[in-house]
Kinemage of the C-alpha trace (Angstrom):
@kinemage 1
@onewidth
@group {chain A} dominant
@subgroup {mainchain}
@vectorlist {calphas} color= white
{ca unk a 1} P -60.627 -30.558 73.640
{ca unk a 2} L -58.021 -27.633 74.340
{ca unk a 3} L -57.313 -25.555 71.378
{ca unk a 4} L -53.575 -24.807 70.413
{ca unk a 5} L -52.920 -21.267 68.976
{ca unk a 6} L -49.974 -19.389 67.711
{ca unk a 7} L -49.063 -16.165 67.888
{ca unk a 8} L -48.120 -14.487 64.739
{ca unk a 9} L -45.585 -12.227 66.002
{ca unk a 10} L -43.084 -14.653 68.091
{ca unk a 11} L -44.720 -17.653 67.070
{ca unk a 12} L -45.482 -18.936 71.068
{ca unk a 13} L -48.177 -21.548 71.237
{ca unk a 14} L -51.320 -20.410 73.610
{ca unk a 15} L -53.685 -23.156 74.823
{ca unk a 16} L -57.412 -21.762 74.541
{ca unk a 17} L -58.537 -24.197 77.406
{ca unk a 18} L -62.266 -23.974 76.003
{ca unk a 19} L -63.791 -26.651 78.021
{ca unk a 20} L -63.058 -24.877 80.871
{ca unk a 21} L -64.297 -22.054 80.038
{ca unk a 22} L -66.493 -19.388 82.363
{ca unk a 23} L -68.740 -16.970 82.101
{ca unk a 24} L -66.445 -13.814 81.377
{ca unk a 25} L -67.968 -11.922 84.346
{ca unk a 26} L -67.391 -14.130 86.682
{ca unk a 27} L -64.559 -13.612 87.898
{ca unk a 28} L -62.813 -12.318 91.638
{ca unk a 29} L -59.481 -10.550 91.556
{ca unk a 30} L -57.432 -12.776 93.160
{ca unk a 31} L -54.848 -9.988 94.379
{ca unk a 32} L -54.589 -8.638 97.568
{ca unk a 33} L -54.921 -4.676 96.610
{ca unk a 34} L -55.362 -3.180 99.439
{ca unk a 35} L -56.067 0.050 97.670
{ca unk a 36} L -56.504 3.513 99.471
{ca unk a 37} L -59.864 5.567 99.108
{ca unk a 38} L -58.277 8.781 100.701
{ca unk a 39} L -55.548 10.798 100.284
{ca unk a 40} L -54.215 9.953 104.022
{ca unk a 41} L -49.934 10.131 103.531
{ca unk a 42} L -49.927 10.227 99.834
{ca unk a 43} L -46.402 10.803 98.901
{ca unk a 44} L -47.466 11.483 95.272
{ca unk a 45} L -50.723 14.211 96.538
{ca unk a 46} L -47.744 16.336 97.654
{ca unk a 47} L -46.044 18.424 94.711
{ca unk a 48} L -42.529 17.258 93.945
{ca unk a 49} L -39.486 19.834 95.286
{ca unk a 50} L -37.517 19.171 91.735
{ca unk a 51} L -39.287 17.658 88.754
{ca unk a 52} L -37.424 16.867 85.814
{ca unk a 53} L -40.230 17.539 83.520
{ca unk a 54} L -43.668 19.604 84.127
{ca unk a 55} L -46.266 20.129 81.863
{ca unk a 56} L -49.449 22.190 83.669
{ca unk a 57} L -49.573 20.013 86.971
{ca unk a 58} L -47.888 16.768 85.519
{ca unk a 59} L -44.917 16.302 87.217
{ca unk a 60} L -42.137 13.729 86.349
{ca unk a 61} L -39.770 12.650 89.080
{ca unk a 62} L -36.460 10.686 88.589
{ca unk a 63} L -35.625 7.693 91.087
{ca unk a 64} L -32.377 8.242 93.100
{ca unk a 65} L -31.098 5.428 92.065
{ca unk a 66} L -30.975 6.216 88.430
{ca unk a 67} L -27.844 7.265 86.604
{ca unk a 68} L -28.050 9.528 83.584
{ca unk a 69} L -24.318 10.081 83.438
{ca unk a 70} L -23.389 10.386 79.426
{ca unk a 71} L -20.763 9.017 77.607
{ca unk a 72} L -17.185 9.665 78.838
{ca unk a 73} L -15.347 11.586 76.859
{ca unk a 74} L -13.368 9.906 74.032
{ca unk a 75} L -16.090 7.130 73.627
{ca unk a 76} L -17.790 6.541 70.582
{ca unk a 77} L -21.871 6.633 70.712
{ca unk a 78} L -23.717 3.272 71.659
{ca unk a 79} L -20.696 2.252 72.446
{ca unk a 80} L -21.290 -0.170 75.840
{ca unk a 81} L -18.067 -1.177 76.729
{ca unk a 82} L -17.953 1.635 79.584
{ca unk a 83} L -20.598 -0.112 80.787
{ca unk a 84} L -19.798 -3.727 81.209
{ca unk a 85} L -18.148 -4.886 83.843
{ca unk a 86} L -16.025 -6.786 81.549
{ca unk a 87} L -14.008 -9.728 80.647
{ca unk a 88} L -15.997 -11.509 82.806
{ca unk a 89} L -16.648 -14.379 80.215
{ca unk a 90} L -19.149 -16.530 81.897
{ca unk a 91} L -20.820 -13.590 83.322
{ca unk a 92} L -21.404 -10.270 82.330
{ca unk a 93} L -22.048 -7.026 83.850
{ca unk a 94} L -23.588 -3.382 83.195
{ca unk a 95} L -23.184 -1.205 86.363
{ca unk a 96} L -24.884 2.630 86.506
{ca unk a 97} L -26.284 3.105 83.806
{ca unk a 98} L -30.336 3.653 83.424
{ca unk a 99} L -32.986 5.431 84.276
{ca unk a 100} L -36.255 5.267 85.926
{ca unk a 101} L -38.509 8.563 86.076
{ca unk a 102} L -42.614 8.765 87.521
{ca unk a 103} L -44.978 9.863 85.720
{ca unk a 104} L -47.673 11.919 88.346
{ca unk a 105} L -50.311 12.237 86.590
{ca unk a 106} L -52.524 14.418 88.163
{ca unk a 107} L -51.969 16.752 91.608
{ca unk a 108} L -55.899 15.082 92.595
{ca unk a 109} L -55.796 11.849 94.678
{ca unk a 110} L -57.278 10.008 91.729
{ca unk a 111} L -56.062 5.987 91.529
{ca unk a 112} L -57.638 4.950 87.670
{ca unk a 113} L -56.726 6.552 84.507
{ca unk a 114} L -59.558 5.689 83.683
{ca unk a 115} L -61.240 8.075 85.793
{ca unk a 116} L -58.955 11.207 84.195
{ca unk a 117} L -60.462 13.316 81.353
{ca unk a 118} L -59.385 12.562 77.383
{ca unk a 119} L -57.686 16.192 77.577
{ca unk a 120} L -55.557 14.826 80.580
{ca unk a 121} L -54.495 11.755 79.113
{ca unk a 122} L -53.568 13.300 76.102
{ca unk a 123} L -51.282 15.566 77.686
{ca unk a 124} L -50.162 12.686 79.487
{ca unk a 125} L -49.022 11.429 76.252
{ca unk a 126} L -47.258 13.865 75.557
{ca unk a 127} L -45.489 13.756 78.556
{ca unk a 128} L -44.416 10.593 77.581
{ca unk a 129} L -42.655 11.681 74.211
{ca unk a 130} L -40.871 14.760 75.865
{ca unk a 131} L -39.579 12.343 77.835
{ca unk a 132} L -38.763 9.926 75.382
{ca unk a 133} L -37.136 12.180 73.519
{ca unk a 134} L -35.076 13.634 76.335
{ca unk a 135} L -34.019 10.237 77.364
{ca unk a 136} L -32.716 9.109 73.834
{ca unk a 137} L -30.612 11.669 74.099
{ca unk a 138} L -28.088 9.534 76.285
{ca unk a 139} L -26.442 7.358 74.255
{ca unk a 140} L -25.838 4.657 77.012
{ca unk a 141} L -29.478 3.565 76.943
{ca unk a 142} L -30.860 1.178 74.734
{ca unk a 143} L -34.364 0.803 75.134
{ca unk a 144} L -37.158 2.847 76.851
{ca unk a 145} L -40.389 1.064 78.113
{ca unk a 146} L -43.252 3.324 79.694
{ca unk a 147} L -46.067 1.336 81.704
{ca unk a 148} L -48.613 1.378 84.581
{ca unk a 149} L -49.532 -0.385 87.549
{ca unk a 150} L -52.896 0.036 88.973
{ca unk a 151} L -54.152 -1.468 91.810
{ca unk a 152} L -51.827 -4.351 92.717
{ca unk a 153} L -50.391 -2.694 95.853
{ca unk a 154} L -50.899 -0.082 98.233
{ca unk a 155} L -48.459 2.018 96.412
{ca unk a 156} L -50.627 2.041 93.961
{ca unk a 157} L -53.478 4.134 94.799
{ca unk a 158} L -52.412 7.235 92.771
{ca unk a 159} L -52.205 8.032 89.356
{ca unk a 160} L -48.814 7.070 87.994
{ca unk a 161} L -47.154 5.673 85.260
{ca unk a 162} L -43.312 4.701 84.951
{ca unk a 163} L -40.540 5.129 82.167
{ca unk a 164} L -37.509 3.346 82.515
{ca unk a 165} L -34.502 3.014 80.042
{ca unk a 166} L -31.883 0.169 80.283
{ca unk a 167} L -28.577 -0.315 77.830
{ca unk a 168} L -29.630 -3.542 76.733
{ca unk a 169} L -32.900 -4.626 74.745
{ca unk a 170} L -35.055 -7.354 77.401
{ca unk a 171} L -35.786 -10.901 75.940
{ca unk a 172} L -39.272 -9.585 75.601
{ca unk a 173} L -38.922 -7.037 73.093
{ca unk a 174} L -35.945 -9.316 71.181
{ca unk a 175} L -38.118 -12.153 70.605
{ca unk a 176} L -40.917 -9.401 69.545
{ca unk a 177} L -38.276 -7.801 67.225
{ca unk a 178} L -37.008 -10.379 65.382
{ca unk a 179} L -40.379 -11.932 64.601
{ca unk a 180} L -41.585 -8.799 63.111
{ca unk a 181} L -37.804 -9.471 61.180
{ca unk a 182} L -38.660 -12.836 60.362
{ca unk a 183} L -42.205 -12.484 58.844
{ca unk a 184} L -41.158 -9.479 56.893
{ca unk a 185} L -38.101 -11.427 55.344
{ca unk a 186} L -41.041 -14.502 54.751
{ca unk a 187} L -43.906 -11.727 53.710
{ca unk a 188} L -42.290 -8.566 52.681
{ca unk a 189} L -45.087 -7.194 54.340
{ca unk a 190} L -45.477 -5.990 58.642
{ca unk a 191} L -47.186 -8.663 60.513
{ca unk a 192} L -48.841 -5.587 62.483
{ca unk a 193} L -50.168 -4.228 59.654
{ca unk a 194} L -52.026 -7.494 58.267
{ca unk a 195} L -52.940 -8.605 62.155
{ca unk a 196} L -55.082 -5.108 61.863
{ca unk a 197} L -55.908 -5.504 58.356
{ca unk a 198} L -57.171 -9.590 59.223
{ca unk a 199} L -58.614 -8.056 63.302
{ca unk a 200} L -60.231 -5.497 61.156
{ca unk a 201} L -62.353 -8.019 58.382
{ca unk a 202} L -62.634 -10.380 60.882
{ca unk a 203} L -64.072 -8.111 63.886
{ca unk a 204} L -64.536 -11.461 66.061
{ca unk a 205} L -61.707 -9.952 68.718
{ca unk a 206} L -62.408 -6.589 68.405
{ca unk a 207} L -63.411 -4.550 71.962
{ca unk a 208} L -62.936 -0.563 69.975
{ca unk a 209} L -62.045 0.641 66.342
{ca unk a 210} L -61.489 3.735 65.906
{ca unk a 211} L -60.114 5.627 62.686
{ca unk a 212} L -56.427 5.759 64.120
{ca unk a 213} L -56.371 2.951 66.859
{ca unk a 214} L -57.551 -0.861 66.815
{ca unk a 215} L -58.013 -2.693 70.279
{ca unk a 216} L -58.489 -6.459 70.160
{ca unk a 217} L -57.795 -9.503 72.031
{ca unk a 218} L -55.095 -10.765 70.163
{ca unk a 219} L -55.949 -14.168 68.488
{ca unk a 220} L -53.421 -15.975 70.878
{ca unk a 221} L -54.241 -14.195 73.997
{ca unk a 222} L -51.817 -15.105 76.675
{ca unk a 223} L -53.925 -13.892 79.734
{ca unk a 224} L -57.440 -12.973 80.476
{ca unk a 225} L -58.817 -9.988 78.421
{ca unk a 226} L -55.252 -9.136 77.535
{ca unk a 227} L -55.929 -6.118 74.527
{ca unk a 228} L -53.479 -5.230 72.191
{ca unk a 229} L -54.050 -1.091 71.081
{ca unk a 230} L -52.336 -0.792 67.893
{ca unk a 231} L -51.805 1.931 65.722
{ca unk a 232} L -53.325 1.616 62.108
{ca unk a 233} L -50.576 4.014 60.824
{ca unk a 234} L -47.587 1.801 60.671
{ca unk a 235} L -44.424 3.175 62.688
{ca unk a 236} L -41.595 1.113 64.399
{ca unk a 237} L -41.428 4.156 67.166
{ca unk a 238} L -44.084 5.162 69.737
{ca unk a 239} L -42.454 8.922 69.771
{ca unk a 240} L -42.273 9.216 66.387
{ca unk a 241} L -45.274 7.982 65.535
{ca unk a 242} L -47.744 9.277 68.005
{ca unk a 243} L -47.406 12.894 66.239
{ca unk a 244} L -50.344 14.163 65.727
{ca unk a 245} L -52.369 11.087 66.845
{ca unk a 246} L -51.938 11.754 70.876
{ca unk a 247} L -55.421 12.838 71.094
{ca unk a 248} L -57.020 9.629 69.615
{ca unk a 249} L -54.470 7.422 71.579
{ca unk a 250} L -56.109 8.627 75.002
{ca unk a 251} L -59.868 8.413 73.669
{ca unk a 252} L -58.930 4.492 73.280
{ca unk a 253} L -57.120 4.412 76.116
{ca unk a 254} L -60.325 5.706 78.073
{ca unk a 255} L -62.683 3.526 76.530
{ca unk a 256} L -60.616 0.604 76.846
{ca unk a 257} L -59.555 1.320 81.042
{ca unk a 258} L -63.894 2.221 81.338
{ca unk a 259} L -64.647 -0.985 80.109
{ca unk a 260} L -62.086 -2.718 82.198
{ca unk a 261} L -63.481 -1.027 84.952
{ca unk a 262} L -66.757 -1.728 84.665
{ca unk a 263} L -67.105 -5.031 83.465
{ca unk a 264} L -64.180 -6.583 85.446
{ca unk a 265} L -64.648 -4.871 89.019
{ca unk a 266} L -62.361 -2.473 88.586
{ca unk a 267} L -59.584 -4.914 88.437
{ca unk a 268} L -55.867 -4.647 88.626
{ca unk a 269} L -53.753 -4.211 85.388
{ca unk a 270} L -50.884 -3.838 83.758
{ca unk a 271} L -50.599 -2.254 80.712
{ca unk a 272} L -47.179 -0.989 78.412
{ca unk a 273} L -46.252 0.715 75.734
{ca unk a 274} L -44.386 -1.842 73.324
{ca unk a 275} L -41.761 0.518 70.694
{ca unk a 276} L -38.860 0.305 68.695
{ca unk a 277} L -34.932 0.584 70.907
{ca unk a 278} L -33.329 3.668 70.264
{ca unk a 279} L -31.875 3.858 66.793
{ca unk a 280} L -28.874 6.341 66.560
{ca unk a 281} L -26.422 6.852 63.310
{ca unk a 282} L -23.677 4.771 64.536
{ca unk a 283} L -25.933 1.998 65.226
{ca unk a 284} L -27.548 1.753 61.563
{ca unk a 285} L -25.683 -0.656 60.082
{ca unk a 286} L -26.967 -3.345 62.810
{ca unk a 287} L -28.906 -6.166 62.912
{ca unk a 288} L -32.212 -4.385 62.871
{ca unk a 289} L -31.611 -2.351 59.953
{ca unk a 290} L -35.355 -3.258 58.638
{ca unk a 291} L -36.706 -2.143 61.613
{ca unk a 292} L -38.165 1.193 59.971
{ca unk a 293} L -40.736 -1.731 58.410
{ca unk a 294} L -40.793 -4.920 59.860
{ca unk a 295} L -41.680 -3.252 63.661
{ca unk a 296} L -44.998 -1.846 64.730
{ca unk a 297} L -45.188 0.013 68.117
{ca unk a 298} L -48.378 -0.982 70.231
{ca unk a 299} L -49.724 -1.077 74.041
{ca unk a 300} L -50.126 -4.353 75.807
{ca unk a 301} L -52.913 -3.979 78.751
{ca unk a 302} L -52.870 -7.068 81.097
{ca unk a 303} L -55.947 -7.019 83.327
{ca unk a 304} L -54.529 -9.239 86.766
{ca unk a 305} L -57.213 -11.538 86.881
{ca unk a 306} L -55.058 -15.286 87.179
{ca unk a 307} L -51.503 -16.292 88.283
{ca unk a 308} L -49.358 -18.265 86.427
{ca unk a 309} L -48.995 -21.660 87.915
{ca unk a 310} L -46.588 -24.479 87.160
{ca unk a 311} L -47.094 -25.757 84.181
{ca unk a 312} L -46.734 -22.177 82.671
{ca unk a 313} L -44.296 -21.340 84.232
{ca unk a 314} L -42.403 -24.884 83.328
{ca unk a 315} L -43.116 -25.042 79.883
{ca unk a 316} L -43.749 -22.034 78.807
{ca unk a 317} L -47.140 -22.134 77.380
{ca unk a 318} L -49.881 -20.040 78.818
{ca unk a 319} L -53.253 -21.246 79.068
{ca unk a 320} L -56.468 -19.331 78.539
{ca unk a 321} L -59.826 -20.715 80.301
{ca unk a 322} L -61.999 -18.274 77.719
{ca unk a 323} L -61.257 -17.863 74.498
{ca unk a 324} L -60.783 -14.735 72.892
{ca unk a 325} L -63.847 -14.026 70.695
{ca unk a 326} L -65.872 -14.207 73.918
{ca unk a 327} L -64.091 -12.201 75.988
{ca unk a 328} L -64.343 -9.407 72.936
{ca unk a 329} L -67.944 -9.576 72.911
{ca unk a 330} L -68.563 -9.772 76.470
{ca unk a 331} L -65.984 -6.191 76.636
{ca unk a 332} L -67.645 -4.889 73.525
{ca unk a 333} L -71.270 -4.804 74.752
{ca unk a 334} L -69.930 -3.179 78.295
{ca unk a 335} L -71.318 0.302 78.970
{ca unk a 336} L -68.802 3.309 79.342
């Protein structure tokens, strides 16, 4: 019989489908990739004419269509009413504002991350937080998500990662917010921190531990060989609380994209970086004024191995055909 599980965080109900379950290495990327081998017109092999950001020969470009403009003058911080198109009751709209900015990682016409050195990923990191903090500077934007696409389209075929900042928070990160609210107002404790504490004891889902960074199939894995990398030092921010930690971050990282690699055909994935919105002064006295504890920043990695179908995408429930204890063990014992 199917087995129903709940996530801890958001509470969503994740049928582990384990009659159905395969082999974890058998499996064909069902995507049409058509990835490049060469470097044959490579927009992102030639070097940018006006990066916003460099560090050695990472270059960050910002998309024309983005609009950093900051608050007009006269308008009180956060405030979003510049914004929205408004008194539109029924429906509401935000026009100009937000930011999208790539992230090249290296000048060489390299597709994987996993493929780049620790030293380069770190610095890649750090990239990331310049940029964050850069960003948070305009008080329009709300939220900041940085992620990766590899190998789902022939735009794809160099190393890249995205940031983009919006002035609202997505239904994603919401429902992740408030229940990391909710369990700490049931728990007085982060549901993070004991998912790590409980991964750690139980070590049936875990693919790496290191002494700074736990990656695991989470216990109510939505997709196939989804891993959760989470932070053992509990912070609500990924800028803040990468300091002095970028350098174990892209050791996981490595590991975790190797093993993907190699034991999965070098699929396709996904994978993002899962923080706190922007927090400024005026803005303290909000609803998420526990969000210092209750949040946990984290990266998601989504390996594109199914598709959702119609009974996901109609109900809402996600099925898994292996559950996640074997798909640890088969990614645990997976030469790097």
């Amino acid at each position: 019989m199917p087995e129903f599980r709940q996530d801890p965080v958001i509470g969503r109900w994740v049928i582990i489908s384990v009659e159905r379950a395969r082999r974890p290495g058998n499996f064909i990327d069902p995507i049409n990739r058509r990835r490049r081998d060469d470097d044959e017109a490579c927009d992102l092999c030639v070097k940018p004419d006006n990066p916003v950001y460099t560090l050695g020969d990472i270059c960050v470009v910002r998309s024309r269509q983005s609009s950093s403009r900051k608050e007009p003058t006269g308008q009180a911080p956060g405030q979003q009413t510049s914004a929205l198109n408004g008194q539109n009751g029924l429906y509401e709209v935000i026009k100009d504002v937000g930011i999208h900015e790539t992230v090249i990682e290296t000048p060489d016409h390299v597709s994987n991350m996993a493929d780049l050195p620790v030293g380069r990923i770190r610095e890649i990191v750090q990239t990331y937080v310049a940029r964050f903090n850069e960003i948070e500077q305009n008080t329009r934007l709300t939220h900041a998500l940085i992620y990766k696409n590899y190998g789902l389209s022939q735009f794809a075929h160099h190393a890249c990662s995205h940031i983009m900042a919006i002035p609202v928070a997505s239904l994603e990160i919401a429902e992740k917010l408030s229940g990391a609210q909710q369990y700490f107002r049931d728990h007085k404790r982060c549901v993070y921190c004991d998912l790590v504490e409980r991964e750690t004891k139980d070590k049936k889902r875990i693919v790496v531990e290191t002494d700074d960074f736990l990656a695991v199939i989470p216990f109510a894995a939505r997709f196939l060989f989804e891993i959760w990398i989470i932070p053992k030092k509990h912070h609500a921010d990924f800028a803040q609380g990468i300091r002095g930690q970028e350098e174990g971050l892209a050791r996981i990282l490595k590991i975790v994209l190797q093993k993907i690699k190699n034991g999965l055909d070098d699929t396709a994935y996904n994978w993002v970086i899962q923080t706190a919105p922007f927090r400024r002064q005026d803005a303290a006295r909000g609803k998420w004024r526990t969000i210092d504890v209750d949040y946990h920043w984290h990266v998601e990695l989504i390996p594109r191995l199914t598709r959702m179908a119609g009974f996901e995408k109609g109900s809402g429930f996600y099925i898994c055909a292996i559950p996640p204890e074997e798909m640890a063990e088969y990614l645990r014992d997976k030469e790097i």
